[in-house]
C-alpha positions in Angstrom: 185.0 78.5 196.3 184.8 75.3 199.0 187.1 72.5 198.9 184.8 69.6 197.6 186.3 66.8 199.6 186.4 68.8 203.2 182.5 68.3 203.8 184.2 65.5 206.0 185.7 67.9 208.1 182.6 68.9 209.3 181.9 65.6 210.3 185.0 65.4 212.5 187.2 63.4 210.0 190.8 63.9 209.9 191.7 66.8 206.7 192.3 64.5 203.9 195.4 65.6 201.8 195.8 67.7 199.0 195.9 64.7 195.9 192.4 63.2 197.6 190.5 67.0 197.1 188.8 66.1 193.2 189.2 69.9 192.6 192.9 69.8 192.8 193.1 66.8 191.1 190.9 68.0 188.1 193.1 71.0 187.7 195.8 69.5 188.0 194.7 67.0 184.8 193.2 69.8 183.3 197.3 71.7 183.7 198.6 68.1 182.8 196.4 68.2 179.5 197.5 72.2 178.7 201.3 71.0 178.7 200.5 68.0 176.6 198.3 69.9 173.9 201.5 72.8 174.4 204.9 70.4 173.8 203.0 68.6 171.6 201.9 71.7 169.3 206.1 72.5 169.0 206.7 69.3 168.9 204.4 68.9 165.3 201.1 67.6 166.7 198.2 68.4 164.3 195.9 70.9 164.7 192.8 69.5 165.8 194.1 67.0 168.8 195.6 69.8 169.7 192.8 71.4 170.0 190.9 68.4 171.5 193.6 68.7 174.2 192.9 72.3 174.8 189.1 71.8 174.7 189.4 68.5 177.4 191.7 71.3 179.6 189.2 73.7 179.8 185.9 71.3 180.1 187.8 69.4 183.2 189.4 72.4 184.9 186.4 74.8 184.6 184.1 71.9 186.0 183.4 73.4 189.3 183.6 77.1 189.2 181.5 76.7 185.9 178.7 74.8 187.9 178.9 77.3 190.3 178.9 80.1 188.1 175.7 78.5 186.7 174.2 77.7 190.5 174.5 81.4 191.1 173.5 82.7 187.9 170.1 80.4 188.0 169.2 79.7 191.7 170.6 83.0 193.2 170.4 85.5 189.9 173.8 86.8 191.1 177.0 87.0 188.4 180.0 86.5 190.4 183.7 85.8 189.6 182.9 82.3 188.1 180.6 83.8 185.8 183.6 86.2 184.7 186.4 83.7 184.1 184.0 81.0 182.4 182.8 84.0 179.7 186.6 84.9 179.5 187.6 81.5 179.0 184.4 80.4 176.4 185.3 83.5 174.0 188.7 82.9 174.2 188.2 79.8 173.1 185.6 81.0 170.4 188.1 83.6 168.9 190.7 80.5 168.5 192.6 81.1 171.2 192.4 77.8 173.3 195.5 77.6 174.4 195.3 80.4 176.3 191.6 79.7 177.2 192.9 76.1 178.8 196.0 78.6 180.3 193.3 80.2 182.0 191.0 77.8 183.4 193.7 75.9 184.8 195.4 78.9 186.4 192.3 80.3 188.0 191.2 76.8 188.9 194.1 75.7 190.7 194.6 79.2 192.2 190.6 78.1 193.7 191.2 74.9 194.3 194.4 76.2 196.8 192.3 78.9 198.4 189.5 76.5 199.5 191.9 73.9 200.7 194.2 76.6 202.3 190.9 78.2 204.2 189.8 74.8 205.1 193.4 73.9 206.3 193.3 77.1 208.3 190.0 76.4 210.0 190.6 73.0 210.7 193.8 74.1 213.0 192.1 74.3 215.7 190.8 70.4 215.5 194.6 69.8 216.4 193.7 70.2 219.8 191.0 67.5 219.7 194.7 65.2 219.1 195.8 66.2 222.5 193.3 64.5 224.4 193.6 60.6 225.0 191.7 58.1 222.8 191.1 56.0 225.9 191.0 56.3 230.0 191.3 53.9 232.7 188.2 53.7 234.3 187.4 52.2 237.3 183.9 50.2 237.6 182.7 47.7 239.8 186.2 48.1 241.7 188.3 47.0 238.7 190.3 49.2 236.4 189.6 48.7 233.1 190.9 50.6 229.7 187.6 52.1 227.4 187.6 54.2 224.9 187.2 58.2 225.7 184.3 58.7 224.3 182.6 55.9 226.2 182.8 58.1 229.5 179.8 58.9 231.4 179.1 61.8 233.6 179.8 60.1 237.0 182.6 57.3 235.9 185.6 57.2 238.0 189.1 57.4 235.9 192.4 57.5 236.9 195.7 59.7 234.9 198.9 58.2 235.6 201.7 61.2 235.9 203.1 62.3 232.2 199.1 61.7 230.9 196.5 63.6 229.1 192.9 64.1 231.3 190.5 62.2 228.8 187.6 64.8 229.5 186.0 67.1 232.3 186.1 66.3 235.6 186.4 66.6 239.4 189.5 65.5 241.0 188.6 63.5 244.0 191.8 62.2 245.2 195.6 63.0 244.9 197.5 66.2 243.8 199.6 67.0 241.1 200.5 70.0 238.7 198.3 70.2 235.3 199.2 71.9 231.9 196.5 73.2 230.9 197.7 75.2 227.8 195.1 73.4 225.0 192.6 75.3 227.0 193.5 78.4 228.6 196.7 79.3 226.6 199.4 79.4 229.7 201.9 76.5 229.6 203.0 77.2 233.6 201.5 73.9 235.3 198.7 74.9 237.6 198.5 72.6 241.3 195.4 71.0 241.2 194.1 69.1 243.9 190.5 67.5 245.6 187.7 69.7 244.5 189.3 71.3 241.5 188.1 70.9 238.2 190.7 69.0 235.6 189.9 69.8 232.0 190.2 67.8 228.8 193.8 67.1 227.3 195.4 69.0 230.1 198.6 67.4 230.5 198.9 65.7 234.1 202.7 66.3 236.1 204.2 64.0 238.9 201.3 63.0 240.5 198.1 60.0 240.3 194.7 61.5 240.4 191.1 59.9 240.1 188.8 62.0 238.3 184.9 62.3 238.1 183.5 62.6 235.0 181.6 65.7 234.9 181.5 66.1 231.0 181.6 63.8 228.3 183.7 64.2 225.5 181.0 65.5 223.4 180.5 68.5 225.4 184.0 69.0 227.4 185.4 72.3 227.6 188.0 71.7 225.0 185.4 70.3 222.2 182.6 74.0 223.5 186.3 75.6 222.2 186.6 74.1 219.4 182.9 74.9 218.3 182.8 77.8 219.2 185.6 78.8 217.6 184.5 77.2 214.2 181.1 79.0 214.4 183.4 82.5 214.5 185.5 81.3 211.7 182.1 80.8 209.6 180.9 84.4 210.6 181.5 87.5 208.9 183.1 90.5 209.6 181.8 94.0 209.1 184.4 94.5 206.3 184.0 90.8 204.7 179.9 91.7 204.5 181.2 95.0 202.8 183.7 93.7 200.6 180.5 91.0 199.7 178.2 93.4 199.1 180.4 95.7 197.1 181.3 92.4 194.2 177.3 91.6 194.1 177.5 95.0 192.4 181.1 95.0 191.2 180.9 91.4 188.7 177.7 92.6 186.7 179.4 96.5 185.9 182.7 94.6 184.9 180.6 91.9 182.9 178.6 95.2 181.5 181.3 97.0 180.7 183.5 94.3 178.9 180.4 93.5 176.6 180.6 97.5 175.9 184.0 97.2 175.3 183.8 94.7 172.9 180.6 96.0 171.0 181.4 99.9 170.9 184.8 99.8 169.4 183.5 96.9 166.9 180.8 99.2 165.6 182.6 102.5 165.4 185.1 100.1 162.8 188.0 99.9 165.2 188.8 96.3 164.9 186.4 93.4 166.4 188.8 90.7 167.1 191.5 93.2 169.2 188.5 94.8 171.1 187.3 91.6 171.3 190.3 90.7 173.2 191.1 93.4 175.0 187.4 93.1 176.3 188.5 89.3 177.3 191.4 90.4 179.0 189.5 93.5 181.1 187.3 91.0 182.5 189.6 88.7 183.5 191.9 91.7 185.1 189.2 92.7 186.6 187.3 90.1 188.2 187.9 91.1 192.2 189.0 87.6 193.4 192.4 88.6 195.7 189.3 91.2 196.8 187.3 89.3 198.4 189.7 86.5 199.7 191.8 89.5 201.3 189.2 89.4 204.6 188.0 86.0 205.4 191.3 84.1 204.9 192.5 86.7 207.7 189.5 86.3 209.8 190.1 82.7 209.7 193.6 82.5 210.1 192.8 85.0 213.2 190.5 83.2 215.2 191.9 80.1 214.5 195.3 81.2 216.0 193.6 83.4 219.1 191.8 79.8 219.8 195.1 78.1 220.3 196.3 80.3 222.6 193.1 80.4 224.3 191.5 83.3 223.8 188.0 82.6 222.1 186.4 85.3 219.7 183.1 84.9 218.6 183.2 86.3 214.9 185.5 88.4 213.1 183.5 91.1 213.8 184.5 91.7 217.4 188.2 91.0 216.2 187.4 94.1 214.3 185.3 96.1 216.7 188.3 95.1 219.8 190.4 97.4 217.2 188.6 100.2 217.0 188.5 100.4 221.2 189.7 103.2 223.0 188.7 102.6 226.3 188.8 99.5 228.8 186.2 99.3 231.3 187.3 96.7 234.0 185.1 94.7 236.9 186.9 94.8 240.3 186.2 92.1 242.3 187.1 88.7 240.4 188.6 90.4 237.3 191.3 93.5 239.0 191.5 91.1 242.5 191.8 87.5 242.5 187.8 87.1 243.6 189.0 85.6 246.6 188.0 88.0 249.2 189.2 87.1 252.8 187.9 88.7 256.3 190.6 90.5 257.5 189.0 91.9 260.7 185.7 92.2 262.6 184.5 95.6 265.0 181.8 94.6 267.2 179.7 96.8 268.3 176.8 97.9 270.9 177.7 94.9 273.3 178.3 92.2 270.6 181.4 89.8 270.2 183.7 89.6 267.5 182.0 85.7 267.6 178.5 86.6 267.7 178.8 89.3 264.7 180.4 86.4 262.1 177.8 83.8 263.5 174.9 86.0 262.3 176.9 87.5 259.3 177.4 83.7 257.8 173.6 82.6 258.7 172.7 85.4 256.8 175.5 84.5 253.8 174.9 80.7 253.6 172.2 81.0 250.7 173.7 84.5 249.0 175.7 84.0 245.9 177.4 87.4 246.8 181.1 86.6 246.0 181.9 88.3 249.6 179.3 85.8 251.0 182.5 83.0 250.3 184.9 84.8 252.2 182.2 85.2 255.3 181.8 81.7 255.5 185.6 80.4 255.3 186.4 82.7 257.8 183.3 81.4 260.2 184.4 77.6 259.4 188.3 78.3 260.6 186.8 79.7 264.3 184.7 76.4 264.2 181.4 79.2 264.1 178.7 76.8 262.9 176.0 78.9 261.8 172.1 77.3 260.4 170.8 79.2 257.3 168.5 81.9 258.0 165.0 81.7 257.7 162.7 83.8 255.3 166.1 84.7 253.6 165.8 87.7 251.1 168.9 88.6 248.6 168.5 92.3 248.6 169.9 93.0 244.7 172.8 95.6 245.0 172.7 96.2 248.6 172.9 92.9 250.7 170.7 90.5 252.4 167.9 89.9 255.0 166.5 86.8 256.8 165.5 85.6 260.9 167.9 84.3 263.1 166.0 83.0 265.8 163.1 84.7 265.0 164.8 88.2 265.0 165.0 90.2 261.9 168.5 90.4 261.0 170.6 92.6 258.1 174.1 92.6 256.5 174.8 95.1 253.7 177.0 98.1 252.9 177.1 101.3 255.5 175.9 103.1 253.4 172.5 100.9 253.1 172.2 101.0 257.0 172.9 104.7 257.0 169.5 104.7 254.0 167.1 103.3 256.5 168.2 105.7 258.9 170.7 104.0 261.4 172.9 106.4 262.2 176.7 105.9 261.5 179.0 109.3 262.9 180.4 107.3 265.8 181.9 104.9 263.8 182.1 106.8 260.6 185.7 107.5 260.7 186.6 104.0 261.3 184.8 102.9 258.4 186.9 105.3 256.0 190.1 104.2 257.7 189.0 100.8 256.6 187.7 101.0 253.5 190.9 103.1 252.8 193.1 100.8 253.3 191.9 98.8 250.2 188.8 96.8 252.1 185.2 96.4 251.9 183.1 96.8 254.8 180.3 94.6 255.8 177.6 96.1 258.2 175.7 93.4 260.7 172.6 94.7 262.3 169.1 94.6 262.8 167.8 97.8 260.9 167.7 100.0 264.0 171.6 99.4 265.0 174.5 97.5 264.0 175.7 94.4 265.4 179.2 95.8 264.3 181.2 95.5 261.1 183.3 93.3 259.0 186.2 93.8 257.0 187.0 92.0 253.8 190.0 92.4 251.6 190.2 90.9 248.1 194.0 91.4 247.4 194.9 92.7 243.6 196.0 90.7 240.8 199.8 90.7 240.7 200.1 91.2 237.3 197.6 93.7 237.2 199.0 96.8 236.9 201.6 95.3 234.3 198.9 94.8 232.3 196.6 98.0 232.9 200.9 99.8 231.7 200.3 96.7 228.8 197.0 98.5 227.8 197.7 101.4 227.4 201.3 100.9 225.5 198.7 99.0 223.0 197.1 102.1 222.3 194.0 102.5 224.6 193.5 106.0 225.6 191.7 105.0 229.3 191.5 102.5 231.8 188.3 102.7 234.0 187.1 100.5 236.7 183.4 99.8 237.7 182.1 98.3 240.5 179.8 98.2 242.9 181.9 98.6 246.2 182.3 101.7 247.9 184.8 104.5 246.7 187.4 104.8 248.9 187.8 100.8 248.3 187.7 101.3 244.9 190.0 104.4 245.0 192.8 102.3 246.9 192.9 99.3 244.2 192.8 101.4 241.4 195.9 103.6 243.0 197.6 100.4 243.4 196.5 99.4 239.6 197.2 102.3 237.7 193.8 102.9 236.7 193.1 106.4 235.4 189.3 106.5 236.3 186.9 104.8 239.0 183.1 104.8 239.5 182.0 103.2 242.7 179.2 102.0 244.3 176.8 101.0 241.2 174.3 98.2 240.4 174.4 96.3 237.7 172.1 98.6 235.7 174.0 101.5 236.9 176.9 99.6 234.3 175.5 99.3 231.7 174.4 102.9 232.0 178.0 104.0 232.6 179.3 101.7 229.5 177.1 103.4 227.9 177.9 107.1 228.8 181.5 106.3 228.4 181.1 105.3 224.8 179.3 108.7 224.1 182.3 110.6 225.8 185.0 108.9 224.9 184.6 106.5 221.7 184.5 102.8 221.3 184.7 100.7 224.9 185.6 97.4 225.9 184.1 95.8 228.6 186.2 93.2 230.7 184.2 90.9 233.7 183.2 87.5 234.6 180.7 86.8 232.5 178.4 86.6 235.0 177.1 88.7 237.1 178.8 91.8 234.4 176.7 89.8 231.6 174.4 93.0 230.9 177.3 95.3 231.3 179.1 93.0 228.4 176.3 93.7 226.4 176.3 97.0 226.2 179.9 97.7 225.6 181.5 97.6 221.9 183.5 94.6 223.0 182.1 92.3 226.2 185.1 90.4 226.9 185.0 87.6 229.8 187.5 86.5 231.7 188.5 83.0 233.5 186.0 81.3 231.2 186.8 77.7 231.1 184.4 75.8 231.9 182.0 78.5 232.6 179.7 78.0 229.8 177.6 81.6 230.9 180.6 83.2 230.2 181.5 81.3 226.8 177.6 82.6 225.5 177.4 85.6 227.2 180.9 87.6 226.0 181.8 88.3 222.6 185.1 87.6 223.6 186.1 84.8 226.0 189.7 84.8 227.9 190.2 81.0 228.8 192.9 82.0 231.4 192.5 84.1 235.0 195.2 86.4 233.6 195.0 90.0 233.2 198.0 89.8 230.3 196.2 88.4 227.7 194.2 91.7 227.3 197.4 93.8 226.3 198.0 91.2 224.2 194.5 90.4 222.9 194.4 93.9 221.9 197.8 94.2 219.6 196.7 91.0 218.1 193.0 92.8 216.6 195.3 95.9 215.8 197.5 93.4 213.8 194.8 91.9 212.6 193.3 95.1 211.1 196.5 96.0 209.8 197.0 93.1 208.2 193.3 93.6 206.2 194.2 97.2 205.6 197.3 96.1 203.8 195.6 93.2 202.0 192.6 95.6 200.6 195.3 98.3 199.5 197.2 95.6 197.4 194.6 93.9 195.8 193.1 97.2 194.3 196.7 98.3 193.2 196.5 95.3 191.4 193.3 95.4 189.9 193.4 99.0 188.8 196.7 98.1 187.8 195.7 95.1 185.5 192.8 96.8 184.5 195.0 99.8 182.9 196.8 97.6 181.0 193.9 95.5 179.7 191.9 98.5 178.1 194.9 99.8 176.9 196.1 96.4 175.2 199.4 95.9 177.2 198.4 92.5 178.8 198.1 89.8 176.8 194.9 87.1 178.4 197.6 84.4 179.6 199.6 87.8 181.1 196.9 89.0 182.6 195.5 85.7 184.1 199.1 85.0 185.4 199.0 88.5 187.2 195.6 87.6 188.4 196.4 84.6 190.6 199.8 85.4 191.4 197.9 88.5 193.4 195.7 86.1 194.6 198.6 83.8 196.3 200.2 86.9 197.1 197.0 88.0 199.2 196.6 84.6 200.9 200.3 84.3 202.0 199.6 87.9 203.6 196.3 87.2 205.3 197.9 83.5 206.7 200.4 85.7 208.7 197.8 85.4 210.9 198.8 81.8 211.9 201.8 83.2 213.7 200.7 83.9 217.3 
């Protein structure tokens, strides 16, 4: 059941209280009529306005679920739940009973009426953060500050945030420095420094300093409003369970409904009594209608997502919150995801006449178009020797091995040793100075001109600090390996997994050789996760159980790509992502379990004529709170 009135939540309105939803408020005249019709009855009331009382109870209580009993019964042929408690609650009435018809109707009603509104409440949550972010900026056109309204921000306005304010949207910083909050969005409260040429994001809370900001996203399409819908989009998906649990009451409502006509008409005709099978067959259907069943799931898939959203880890449907439990093995990027992906040269061997000079000259010429994250550290460390270096010509990015272009007409190559040593330059003079390096944790760059090299250069990208906390973190959560895959060569790879703790490594592949190894790995060793960038890992993520991207705000590649998004550059939230699906799981496991105790157990004492209807329906949606307050310990981060 929906909450009638929450259709403006869709629309961005604010959740409208509890006494403005007209299925609360109908149930709770159609409760206020049952007490009436009830004190008045002891009290001496006649009969038949007793009745009427009864009889007004039912017609305004039952109003939606009956309509939607009769939607699904016409438009979709299905029986569902509705169907059940508005038979249950139409013979009861038949057979006399209508105070315990109107008991019913108003008990199951309200017990909807709280579910939808509860599940609604839940998945609006994560509009809260939408409240974080200024109403208005000060904007600075034609020279003049002025204050407009956020949402009148164009891509390209100039606004300024005083210290102790909110950033109103997206945008560049192009003047001053100052330390940001930016928990709404990536989950970490510790203030990040931020200054020219760093990207401020929507309600990020500013520290001590002034800073102008470009608009680079309106408010419409900011980072912290791509959250919020895609986080609403995985609250309206299903998991593999919830599609189960579906499934199973399509088939589950018509054999109770068939088997409570049986138990009504068998007994009847062998001369056992109509009116107590009657009854009894009343009462089974009501015991037995699965409604804490299938609430169990989504109102802890919700509750879930909602709360992994506020501490900014995005999950595209409850079925990866489900799949990330059933994991066994994490398979990990290097560069960018285990380092910081801010590589830095950390020495240059020139070779066959060259100078250190010349080598990084041609080396960034050569770089200046790649989008090879080493390409960055190239260039930075060409700019601090004041090496100015023109693009090459006829430039070539040579997928997986390097890149190609003319420097002043000459053919000119950069690329692994191992690429050079392929095209047949030969490497043993230098061989064992190009383990030393690349065993002391670096990547080496060959510069040459496909017969010889120009000499190498070596490049570090230093390991996360909190990286092998988290790989321990991983593996106290329950995941049986740790892996690394990259494309850098294996004694690099060998010396930042030592320093990570990571139990496997496979070096030197392509991105298709990934997403063969993901691949492999699941065969060997069960279910695997696969952590990156988003980016360049995106086929990688594809192919793995899980694809989970990290550093994704305001990447929006990432936020499509991966099935699981981690706002923050931090290497914790994995541990932790992965105890939160494993509580999440439990938490299912434990609602499933108790709502079939309950049903078999209500179901026992329906055929054998211990419940009485109103016992029976009080027992029903008692188990149904009970369920709900179980899957909402979700909320709790």
């Amino acid at each position: 059941m929906g909450c009638p009135s929450c259709a403006a939540v869709a629309a961005g309105e604010a959740m409208p209280p509890p006494w403005c939803n007209p299925q609360v408020v109908t149930s709770a005249i159609s409760g206020l009529l049952l007490v009436i019709g009830f004190v008045g009855g002891k009290l001496g009331l006649a009969p038949f306005p007793e009745i009427g009382l009864y009889i007004l109870a039912v017609l305004l209580g039952g109003w939606y679920f009956g309509r939607e009993a009769l939607h699904e019964l016409i438009r979709e042929r299905e029986i569902g739940i509705e169907l059940l408690m508005s038979i249950a609650a139409i013979v009861a009435g038949l057979m006399g009973q209508w105070a315990e018809a109107a008991m019913l109707v108003f008990l199951y009603s309200i017990s909807e009426a709280a579910e939808g509104y509860t599940e609604e409440r839940t998945r609006h949550a994560i509009r809260s953060l939408m409240d974080l972010a200024p109403k208005t900026a000060l904007v600075v056109r034609d020279g003049k500050e002025m204050r407009i309204p956020a949402e009148a921000l164009q891509v390209g306005d100039i606004f300024i945030v005083h210290p102790g304010e909110a950033v109103a949207t997206d945008g560049e910083i192009i003047e001053g420095r100052s330390s940001l909050n930016e928990a709404p969005v990536t989950g970490e409260s510790v203030p990040v420094e931020k200054g020219a040429g760093d990207t401020a994001f929507a309600a990020t809370l500013n520290g001590e300093g002034a800073l102008t900001v470009r608009v680079t996203r309106t408010t419409a399409d900011n980072t912290l409003a791509r959250i919020i819908q895609l986080v609403e989009e995985a609250q309206a998906s299903k998991g593999r369970s919830q599609r189960f649990i579906e499934r199973f009451g399509r088939r589950y409502s018509p054999a109770v409904l068939l088997v409570g006509i049986l138990l009504a008409l068998v007994p009847g005709l062998l001369g056992l009594g109509w009116e107590e099978w009657l009854t009894r067959a009343t009462v089974f259907i009501v015991a037995a209608a699965p409604c804490a069943l299938v609430i169990s799931i989504p109102i802890t898939l919700v509750a879930a997502i909602g709360t992994a959203g506020r501490k900014g880890i995005l999950v595209k449907g409850g079925v990866h919150l489900e799949n990330l439990a059933r994991v066994r093995v994490v398979a990990l990027d290097k560069t960018g995801t285990l380092t910081l992906g801010q590589p830095r040269v950390t020495g240059i061997v020139p070779l066959n006449g060259h100078g250190e000079a010349d080598v990084l000259g041609i080396a960034a010429a050569l770089e200046a178009r790649s989008q090879h994250p080493l390409a960055r550290a190239v260039l930075d460390s060409a700019a601090e020797r004041g090496i100015e270096a023109s693009p090459a010509e006829d430039f070539q990015s040579l997928t997986g091995a390097g890149a190609t272009g003319r420097i002043e007409g000459e053919r000119c190559f950069i690329g692994s040793p191992a690429w050079f040593v392929e095209r047949g330059v030969d490497l043993a003079d230098i061989k064992v100075r190009i383990e030393s390096l690349q065993e002391a944790g670096n990547t080496v760059v060959a510069v040459g001109d496909g017969q010889s090299l120009f000499g190498l250069i070596a490049i570090a990208d230093p390991l996360r600090p909190e990286a092998a906390e988290a790989i321990r973190g991983l593996k106290r959560a329950g995941i049986h390996k740790v892996i690394m895959l990259t494309g850098d060569n294996q004694r690099t790879a060998q010396a930042i997994a030592a320093q990570a703790g990571i139990d496997e490594v496979f070096a030197e592949l392509k991105p298709e050789d990934k997403t063969r190894k993901v691949e492999a790995l699941d065969q060997q060793y069960g279910r695997v996760a696969m952590v990156g960038d988003g980016v360049n890992d995106a086929p990688a993520l594809a192919a793995a159980h899980v694809g989970i991207a990290m550093g994704a705000a305001g990447t929006d590649v990432a936020l499509e790509t991966a099935d699981v998004a981690l706002m923050a550059d931090d290497l914790t939230r994995l541990p932790y992502l992965v105890r939160f699906s494993h509580r999440n799981w439990s938490v299912i496991r434990q609602n499933l379990v108790l709502s079939t105790m309950v049903i078999g157990g209500l179901i026992t004492g329906a055929v054998s004529g211990v419940f009485s209807l109103p016992m029976a329906v009080l027992a029903h949606e008692i188990s149904e709170f009970v369920v709900i307050a179980s899957g909402l310990r979700m909320l709790k981060a």
